[in-house]
C-alpha positions as CSV (number, residue, x, y, z in Angstrom):
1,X,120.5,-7.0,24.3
2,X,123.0,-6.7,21.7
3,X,123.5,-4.1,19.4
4,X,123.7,-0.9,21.3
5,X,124.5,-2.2,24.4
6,X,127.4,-3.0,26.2
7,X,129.3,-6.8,26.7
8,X,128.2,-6.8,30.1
9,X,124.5,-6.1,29.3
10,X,124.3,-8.8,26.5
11,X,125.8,-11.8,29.1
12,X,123.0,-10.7,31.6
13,X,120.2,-11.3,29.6
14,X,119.1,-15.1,28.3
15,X,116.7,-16.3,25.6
16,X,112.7,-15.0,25.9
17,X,109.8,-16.3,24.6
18,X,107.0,-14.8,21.7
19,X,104.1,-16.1,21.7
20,X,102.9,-17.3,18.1
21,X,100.0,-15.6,17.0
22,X,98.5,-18.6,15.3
23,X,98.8,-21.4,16.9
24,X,99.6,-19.2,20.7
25,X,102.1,-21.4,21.5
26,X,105.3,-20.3,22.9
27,X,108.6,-21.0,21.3
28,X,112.2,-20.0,22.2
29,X,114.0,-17.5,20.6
30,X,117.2,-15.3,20.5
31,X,116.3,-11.6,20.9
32,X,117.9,-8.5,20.0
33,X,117.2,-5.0,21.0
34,X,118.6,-2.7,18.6
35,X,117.8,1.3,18.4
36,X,114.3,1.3,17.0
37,X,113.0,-2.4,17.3
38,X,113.4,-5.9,18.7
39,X,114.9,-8.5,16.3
40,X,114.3,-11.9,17.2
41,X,116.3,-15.4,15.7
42,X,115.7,-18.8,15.6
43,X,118.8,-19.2,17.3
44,X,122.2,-17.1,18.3
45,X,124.2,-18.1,15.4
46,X,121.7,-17.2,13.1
47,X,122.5,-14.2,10.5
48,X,119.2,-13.4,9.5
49,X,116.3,-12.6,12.0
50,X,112.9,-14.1,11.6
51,X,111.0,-11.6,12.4
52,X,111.2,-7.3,13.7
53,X,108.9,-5.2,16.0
54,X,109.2,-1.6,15.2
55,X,109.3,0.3,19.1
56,X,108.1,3.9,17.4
57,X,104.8,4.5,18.2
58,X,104.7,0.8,20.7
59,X,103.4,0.5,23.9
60,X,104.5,-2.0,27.1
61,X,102.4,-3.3,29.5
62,X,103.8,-4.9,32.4
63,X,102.2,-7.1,34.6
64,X,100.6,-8.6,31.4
65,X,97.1,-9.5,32.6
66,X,96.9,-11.3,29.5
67,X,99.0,-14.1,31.3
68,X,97.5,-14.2,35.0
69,X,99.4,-17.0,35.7
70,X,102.3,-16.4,34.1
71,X,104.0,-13.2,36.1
72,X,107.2,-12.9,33.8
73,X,105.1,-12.4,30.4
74,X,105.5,-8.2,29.2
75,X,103.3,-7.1,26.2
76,X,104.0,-5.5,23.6
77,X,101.7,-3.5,21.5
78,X,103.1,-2.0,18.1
79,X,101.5,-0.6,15.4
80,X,98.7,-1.8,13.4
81,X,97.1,-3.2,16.4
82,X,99.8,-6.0,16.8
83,X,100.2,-7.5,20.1
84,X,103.8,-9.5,21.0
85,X,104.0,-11.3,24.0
86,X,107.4,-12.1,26.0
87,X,108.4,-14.3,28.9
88,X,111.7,-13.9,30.8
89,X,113.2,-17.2,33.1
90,X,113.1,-15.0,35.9
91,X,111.7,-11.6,37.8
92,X,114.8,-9.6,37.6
93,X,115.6,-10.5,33.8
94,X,111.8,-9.6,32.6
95,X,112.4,-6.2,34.9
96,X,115.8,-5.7,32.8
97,X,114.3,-6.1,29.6
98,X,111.2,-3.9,30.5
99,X,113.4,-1.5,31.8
100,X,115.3,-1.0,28.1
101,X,112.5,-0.8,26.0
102,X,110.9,1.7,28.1
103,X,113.9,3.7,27.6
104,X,113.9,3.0,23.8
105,X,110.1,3.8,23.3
106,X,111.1,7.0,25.2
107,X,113.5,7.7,23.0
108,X,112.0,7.4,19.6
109,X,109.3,9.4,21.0
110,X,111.8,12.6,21.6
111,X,113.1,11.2,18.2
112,X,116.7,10.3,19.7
113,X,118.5,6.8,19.8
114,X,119.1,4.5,22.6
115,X,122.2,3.1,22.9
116,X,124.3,2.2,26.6
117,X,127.2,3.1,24.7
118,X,126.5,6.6,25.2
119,X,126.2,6.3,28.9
120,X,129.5,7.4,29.5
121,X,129.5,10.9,27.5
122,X,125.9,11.9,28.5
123,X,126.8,11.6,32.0
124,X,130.3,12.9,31.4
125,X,132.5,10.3,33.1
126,X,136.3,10.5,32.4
127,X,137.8,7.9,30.4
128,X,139.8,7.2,33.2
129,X,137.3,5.9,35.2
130,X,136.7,1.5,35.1
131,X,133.9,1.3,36.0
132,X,134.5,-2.7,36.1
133,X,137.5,-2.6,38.7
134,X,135.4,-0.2,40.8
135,X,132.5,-2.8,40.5
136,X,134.4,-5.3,42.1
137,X,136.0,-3.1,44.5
138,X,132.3,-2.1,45.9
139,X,131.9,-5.8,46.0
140,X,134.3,-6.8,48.1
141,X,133.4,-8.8,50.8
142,X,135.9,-7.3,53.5
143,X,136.2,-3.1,52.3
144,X,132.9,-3.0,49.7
145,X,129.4,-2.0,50.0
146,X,127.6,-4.1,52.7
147,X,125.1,-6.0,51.4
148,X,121.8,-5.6,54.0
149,X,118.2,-7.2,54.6
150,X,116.2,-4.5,54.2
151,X,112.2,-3.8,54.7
152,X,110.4,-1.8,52.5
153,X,107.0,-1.6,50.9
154,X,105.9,-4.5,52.8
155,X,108.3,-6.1,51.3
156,X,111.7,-7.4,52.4
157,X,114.5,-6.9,50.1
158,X,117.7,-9.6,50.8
159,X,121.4,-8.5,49.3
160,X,120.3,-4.8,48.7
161,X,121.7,-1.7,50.1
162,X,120.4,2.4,49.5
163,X,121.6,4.8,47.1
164,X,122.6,6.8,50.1
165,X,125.0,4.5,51.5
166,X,126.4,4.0,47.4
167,X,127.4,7.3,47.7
168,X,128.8,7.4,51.3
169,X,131.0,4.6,49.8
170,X,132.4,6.3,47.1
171,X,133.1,9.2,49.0
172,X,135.1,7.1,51.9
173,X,137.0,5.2,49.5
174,X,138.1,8.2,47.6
175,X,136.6,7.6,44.7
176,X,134.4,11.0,44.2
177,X,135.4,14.2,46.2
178,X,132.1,14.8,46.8
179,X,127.8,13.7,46.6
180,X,127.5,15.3,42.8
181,X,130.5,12.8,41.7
182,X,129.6,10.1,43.8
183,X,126.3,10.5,41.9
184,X,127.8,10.7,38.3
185,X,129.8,7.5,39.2
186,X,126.9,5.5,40.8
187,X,124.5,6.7,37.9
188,X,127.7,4.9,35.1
189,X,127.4,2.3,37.7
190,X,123.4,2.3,37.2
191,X,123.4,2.7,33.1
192,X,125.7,-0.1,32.5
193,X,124.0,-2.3,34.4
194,X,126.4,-3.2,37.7
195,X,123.7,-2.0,39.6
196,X,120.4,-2.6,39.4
197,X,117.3,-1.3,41.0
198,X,114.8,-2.8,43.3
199,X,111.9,-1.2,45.1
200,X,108.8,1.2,43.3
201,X,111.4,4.1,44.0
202,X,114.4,3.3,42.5
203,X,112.9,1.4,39.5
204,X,110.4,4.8,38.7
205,X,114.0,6.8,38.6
206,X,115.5,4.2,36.2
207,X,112.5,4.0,33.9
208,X,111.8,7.6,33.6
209,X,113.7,8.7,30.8
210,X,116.4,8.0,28.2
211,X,118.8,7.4,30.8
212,X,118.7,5.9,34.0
213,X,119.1,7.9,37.4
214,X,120.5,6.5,40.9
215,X,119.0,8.7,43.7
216,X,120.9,9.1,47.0
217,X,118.5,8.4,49.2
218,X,118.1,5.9,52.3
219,X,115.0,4.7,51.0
220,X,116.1,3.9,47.3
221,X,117.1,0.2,47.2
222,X,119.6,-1.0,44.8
223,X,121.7,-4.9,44.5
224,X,124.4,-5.8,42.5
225,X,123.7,-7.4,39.1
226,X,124.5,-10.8,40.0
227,X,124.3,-11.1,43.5
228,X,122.1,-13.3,45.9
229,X,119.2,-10.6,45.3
230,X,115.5,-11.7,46.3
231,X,112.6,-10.2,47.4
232,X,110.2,-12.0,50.1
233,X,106.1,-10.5,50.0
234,X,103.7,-9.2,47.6
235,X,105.4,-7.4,44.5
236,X,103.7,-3.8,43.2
237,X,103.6,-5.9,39.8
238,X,102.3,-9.3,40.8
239,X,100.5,-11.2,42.9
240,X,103.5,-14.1,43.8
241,X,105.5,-14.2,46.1
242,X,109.2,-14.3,44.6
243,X,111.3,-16.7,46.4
244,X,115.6,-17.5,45.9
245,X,115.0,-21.2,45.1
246,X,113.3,-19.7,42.1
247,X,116.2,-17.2,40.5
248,X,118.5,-19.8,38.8
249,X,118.2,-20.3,35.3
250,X,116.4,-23.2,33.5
251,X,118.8,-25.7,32.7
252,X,116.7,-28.5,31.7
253,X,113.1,-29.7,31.7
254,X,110.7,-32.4,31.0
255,X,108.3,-35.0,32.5
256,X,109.7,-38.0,34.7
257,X,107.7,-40.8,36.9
258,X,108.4,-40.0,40.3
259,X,107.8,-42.5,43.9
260,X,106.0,-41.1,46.3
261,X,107.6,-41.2,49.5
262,X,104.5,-42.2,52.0
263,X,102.6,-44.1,49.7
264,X,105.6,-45.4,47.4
265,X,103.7,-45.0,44.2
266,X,104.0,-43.5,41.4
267,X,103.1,-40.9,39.3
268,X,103.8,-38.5,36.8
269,X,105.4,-35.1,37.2
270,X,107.0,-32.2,35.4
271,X,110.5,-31.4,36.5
272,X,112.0,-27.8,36.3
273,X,116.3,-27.7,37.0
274,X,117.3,-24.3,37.7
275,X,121.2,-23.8,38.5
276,X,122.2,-21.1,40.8
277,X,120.6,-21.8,43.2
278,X,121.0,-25.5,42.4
279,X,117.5,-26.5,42.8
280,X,115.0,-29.3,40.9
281,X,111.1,-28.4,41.3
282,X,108.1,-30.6,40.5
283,X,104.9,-30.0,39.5
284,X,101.3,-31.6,38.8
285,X,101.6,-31.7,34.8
286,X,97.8,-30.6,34.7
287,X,97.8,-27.6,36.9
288,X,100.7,-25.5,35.2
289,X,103.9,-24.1,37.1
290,X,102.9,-21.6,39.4
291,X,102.9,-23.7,41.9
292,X,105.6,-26.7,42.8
293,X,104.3,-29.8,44.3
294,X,107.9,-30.1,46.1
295,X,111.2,-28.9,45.3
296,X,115.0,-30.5,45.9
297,X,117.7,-28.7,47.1
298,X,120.8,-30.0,44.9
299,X,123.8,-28.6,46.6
300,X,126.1,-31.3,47.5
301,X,123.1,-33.8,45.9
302,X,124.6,-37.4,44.5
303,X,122.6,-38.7,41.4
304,X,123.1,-42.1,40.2
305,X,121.5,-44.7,37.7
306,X,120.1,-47.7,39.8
307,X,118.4,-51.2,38.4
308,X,115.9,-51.7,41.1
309,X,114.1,-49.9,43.8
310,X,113.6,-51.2,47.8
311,X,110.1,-51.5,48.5
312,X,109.0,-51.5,44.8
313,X,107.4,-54.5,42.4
314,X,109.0,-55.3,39.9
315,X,106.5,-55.2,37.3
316,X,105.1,-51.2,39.0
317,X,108.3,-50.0,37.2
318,X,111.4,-51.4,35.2
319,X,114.3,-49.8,33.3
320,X,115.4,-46.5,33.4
321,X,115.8,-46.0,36.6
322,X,117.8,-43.6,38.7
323,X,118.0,-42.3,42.3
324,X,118.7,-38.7,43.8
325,X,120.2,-38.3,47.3
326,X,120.5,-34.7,49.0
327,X,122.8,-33.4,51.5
328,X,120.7,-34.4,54.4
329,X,119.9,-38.2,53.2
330,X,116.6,-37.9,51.4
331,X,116.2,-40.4,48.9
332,X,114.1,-40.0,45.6
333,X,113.8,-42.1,42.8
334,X,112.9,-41.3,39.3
335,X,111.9,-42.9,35.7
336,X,113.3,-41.6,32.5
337,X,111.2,-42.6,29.5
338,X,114.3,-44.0,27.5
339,X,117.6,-44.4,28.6
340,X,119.5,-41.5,26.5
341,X,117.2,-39.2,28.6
342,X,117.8,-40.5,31.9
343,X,121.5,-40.1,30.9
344,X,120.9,-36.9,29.8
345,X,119.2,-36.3,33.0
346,X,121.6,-37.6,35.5
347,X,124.4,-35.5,33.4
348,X,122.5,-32.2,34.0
349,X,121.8,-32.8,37.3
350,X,125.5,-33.8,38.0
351,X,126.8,-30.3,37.0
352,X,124.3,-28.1,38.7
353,X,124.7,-30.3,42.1
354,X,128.4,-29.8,41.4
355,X,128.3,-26.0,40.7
356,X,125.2,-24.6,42.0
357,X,124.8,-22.9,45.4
């Protein structure tokens, strides 16, 4: 999100992905949301968009049912009977994205303009008040807001804590004098996306209007924007069960030959590298990427090219070879089709192993 927003919205949200409407196939683009439409590039640098939605008069659907088996795809319908279709890389960036258009279809509606920059004067928060230093303050492991396990909606929310206990913060830190301040802080907090909501409660009060609204109440769950956030169970908005191993963003992704390790041969499967959390997932190239075949925790991981493999003929596979071991001594080796792309692979791999949690 870029025009109208702040710097700390635009880092938080990554490339998505239209759908063609000839050929339906999916490509990646740069997207900007502006005050009346979505803009979308080729890439970042570009100057000129390719292509504009116009938000007056559009509708969003999300879940898409359009997608079954895709639960980060949103819709959305614009005039003329147009339909543009979205994916986000994970749950909480498609619900951030949703989230602001809502608020910009709402807005056009009451023929008024979106824009986060306004957050501060409609809410009427002194210029005095950062609300980046008080972000980290709350986020302090030692004298900030304790992040909690919490079940809800038969669901369990990890890294989240209540709008209640937001408040009780700022109050015992000395930050608001009293609930109606805490509230005007936690709400600037809210709007400029430190905070985010999680739970059918506290994302209705976000989405309901031009701006969003942090209740103080035990049994509104919030996390902070980039925190360990993840939600275990069956979501109000899809069928899948979201898991941590998941969250990370895609770093890199393509088809490899992989050894099996009971029956030591080989096939061919799609791998997905997410960073934080550093994690490589594989998948039966046939059945799509709902659901992993395995995945491999890369924390700690050592990758390295190899020449040959124990227990393999030579002529079942040659060249291009390389070998990742985890943290707890599991072995896996892997085929690149050329060798610039098993290079290109052990590099990736390298740095989210290295960095990742």
């Amino acid at each position: 999100l870029e025009p109208g927003s702040s710097t700390h919205s635009f880092t938080r949200v990554p490339t998505s992905h239209p759908q063609g409407a000839v050929l339906s196939s999916w490509k990646a683009v740069w997207v900007v949301l502006s005050d009346d439409g979505l803009d979308f590039y080729k890439k970042k640098a570009d100057s000129s968009p390719k292509g504009m939605i116009p938000l007056k008069g559009a509708t969003l659907t999300c879940p898409c049912q359009d997608f079954p088996k895709r639960p980060l795809v949103f819709k959305i319908s614009a005039s003329k009977n147009q339909e543009h279709f979205f994916q986000a890389t994970h749950l909480e960036d498609r619900e951030m994205w949703v989230k602001d258009i809502k608020r910009t279809i709402t807005c056009l509606q009451a023929g008024k303009k979106f824009a986060r920059k306004s957050t501060r004067r409609s809410i009427r928060l002194p210029d005095t008040v950062n609300l980046s230093d008080l972000y980290l303050q709350m986020k302090d492991q030692e004298s900030g807001v304790k992040e909690q396990k919490l079940e809800k909606e038969k669901r369990i929310f990890n890294h989240c804590f209540t709008g209640s206990t937001v408040i009780d913060w700022l109050i015992s830190k000395a930050k608001a004098r009293n609930r109606q301040e805490g509230l005007m802080l936690a709400t600037g907090l809210l709007n400029e996306g430190f905070l985010q909501p999680a739970g059918d409660l506290s994302k209705g009060a976000a989405e309901g209007g031009a701006e969003s609204v942090l209740l103080d109440q035990p049994d509104a769950l919030y996390y902070f924007a980039d925190s360990g956030f993840f939600c275990e169970g069956y979501s109000s908005d899809e069928d899948t069960i979201v898991k941590e191993e998941f969250r990370g963003a895609i770093v890199k992704q393509g088809c490899l030959l992989k050894q099996g390790h009971r029956r030591k041969n080989w096939k061919v499967r799609k791998f997905i590298l997410r960073d934080d959390p550093a994690y490589i997932h594989y998948y039966d190239p046939g059945k799509g990427e709902i659901n992993p075949l395995g995945s491999i925790h890369l924390r700690g991981s050592v990758v390295t090219a190899v020449e040959h493999i124990p227990d393999a003929k030579k002529h079942d596979v040659e060249g291009n070879l390389f070998e990742i071991i985890t943290s707890d001594d599991t072995h896996y080796f892997l085929q690149a089709a050329t060798a610039e792309e098993r290079k290109e692979w052990i590099r990736s791999i390298h740095t989210v192993a290295k960095s990742g949690k």
